[in-house]
C-alpha positions as CSV (number, residue, x, y, z in Angstrom):
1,X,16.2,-9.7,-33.1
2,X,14.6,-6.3,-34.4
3,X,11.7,-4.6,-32.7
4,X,9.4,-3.1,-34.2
5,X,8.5,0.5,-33.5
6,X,5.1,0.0,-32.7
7,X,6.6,-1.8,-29.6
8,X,9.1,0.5,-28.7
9,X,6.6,3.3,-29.0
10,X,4.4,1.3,-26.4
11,X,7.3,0.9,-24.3
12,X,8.7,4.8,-24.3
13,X,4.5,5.7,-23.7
14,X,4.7,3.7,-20.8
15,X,8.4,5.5,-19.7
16,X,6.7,9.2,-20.8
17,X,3.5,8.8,-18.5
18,X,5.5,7.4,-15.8
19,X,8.3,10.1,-16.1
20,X,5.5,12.5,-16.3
21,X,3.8,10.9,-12.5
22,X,7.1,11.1,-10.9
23,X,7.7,14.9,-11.6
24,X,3.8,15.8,-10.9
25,X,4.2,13.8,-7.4
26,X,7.6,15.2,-7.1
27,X,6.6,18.6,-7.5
28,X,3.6,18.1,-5.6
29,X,5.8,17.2,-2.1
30,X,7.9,19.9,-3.0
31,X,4.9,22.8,-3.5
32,X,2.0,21.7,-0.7
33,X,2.4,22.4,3.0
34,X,0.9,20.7,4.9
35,X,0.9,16.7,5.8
36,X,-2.4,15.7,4.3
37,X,-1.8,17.4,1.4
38,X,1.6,16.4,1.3
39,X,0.2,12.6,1.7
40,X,-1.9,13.0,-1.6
41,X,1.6,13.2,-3.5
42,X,3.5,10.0,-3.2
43,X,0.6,7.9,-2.9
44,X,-1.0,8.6,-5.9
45,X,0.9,10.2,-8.8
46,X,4.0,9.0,-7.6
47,X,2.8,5.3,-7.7
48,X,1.9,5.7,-11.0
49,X,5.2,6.7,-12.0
50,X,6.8,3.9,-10.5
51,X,4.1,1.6,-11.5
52,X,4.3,2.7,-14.9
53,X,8.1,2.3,-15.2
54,X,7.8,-1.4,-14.0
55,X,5.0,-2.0,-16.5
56,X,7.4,-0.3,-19.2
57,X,10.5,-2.7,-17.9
58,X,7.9,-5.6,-18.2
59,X,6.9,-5.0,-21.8
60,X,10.7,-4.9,-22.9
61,X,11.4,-8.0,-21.4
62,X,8.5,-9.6,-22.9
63,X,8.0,-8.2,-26.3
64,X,12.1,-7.6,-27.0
65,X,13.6,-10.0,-24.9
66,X,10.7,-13.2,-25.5
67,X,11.1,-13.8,-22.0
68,X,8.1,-12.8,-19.4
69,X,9.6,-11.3,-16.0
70,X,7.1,-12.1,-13.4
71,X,9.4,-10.2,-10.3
72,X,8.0,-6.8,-12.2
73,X,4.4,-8.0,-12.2
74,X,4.8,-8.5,-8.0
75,X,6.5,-5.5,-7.6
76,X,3.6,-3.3,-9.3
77,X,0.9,-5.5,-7.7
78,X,2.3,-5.2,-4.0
79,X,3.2,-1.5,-4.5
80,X,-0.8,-0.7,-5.8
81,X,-1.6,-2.1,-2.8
82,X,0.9,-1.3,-0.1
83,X,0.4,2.3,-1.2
84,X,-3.1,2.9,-0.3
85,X,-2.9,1.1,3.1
86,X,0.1,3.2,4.0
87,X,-1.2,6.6,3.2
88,X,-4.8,5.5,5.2
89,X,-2.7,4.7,8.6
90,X,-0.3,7.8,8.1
91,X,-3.5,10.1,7.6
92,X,-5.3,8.1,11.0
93,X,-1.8,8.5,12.9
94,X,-2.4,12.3,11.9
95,X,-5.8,13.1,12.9
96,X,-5.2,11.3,16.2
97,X,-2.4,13.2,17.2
98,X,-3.5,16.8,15.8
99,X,-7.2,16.7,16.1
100,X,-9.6,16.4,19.0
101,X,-13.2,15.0,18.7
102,X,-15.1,17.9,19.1
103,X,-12.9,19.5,16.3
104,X,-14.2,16.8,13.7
105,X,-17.7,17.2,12.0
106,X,-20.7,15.4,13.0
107,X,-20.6,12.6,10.9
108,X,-24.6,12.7,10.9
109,X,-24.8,8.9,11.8
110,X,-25.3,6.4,14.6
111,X,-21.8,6.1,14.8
112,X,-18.7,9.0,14.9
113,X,-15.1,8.7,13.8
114,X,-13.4,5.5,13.6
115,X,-10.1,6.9,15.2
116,X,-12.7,8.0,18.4
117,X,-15.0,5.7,18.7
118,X,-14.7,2.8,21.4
119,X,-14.3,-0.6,20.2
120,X,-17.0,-2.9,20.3
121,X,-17.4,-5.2,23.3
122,X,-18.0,-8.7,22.3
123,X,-20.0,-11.1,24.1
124,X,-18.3,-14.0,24.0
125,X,-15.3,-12.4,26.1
126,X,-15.4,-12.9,29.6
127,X,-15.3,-10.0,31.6
């Protein structure tokens, strides 16, 4: 079967921009210094490179190949939103352990920082 090369130009895009994500997020871990900025990195450009390469892999299969591969379709899905979660508890476990509360910014609220705040006492636990 011969593909057409409107649909291998769709598929190399795909492998270009994702190419081009991994070596800005690459780059980006090796060049900033210090953990928060180093968090931005992986989690964002990084994940599109890797989500890009999957959605490349999936076109192949399903334009070349006639035959639609659902594992790369998981794999994108649960790393766009694995990712996110991740780089939220890795920038909480951060702040906890290298900032204080009086170091943070009034929030200008009723309520302060999540990571300082006491947890809300329910009623309906006994005592």
């Amino acid at each position: 079967m011969e593909t057409s090369i409107i649909i291998e130009g769709v598929i190399a895009f795909f492998l270009v921009i994702a190419g081009l994500f991994g070596i800005v997020g690459s780059f980006g871990m090796i060049k900033l210094t210090e953990t928060m900025q180093r968090l931005h990195a992986p989690t964002k450009a990084t994940t599109l490179g890797v989500g890009g390469v999957l959605i490349a892999s999936m076109l192949y299969f399903f334009l070349v190949k006639g035959d639609f591969s659902f594992h790369e379709l998981m794999i994108t899905l649960f790393l766009f939103l694995t990712a996110p979660i991740s780089a939220n508890f890795i920038a909480k476990t951060y702040l906890q352990a290298n900032t204080r509360p009086t170091d943070l910014p009034e929030t200008g609220r009723d309520y302060g920082w999540s990571i300082y705040d006491d947890p809300p006492v329910r009623s309906d636990t006994p005592e």
